[in-house]
Steps between C-alpha positions, in 0.01 A plus 500: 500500500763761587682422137168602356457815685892545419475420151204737488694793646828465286238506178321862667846616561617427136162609331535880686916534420389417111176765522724763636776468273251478174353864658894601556560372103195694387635811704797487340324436168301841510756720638800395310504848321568661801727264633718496155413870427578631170835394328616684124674157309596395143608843375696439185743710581895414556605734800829694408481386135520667195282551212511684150173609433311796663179339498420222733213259565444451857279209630503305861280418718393696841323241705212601771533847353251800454727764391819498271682780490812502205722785540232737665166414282271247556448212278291241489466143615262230396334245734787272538747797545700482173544832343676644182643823436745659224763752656709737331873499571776807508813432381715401810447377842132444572293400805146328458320509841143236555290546794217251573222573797301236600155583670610541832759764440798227455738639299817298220723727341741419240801722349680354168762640349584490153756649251400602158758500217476723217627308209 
């Protein structure tokens, strides 16, 4: 009788530990944005590398963000994050600053610098 009742326990015990930690899982499920916060990624630019024409394609990806900000403007983002923007280059030593906000204020900033080569 008592390995019933013991049995019994050790299965109540076990059946609360995995209902809390499916409510912890979900938790961390729904607030993983806030947790990760917003992180700028995949910008296809080399940092400190060279290039020979003024014009430039820029594209990444700004996950969890709301706001983009290239060089002082604002561009835009789409759903996922990715975003796409041409940039003019001077001749010389040039600086290409990306700063993502996420929804609660968060901030990822990113400064590349890149060297454009008249030919």
């Amino acid at each position: 009788m008592e390995k019933i009742l013991f049995n019994k326990k050790i299965i109540q015990i076990a059946g609360l530990f995995i209902f809390f930690m499916i409510i912890a899982l979900y938790a961390f499920f729904v607030s993983r944005d806030l947790i990760f916060g917003v992180k700028i990624k995949n910008v296809n630019i080399v940092d400190g590398g060279t290039v020979t024409d003024s014009v430039m394609k820029l594209t990444g990806n700004a996950k969890n963000a709301i706001k983009l900000v290239l060089d002082g403007r604002e561009i835009s983002v789409d759903q996922q994050g990715n975003f796409s923007e041409t940039i003019a280059l001077l001749p010389g030593y040039n600086i290409i600053d990306i700063k993502a906000q996420d929804k609660f204020g968060y901030v990822d900033e990113k400064n590349y610098k890149l060297i454009y080569k008249n030919l």
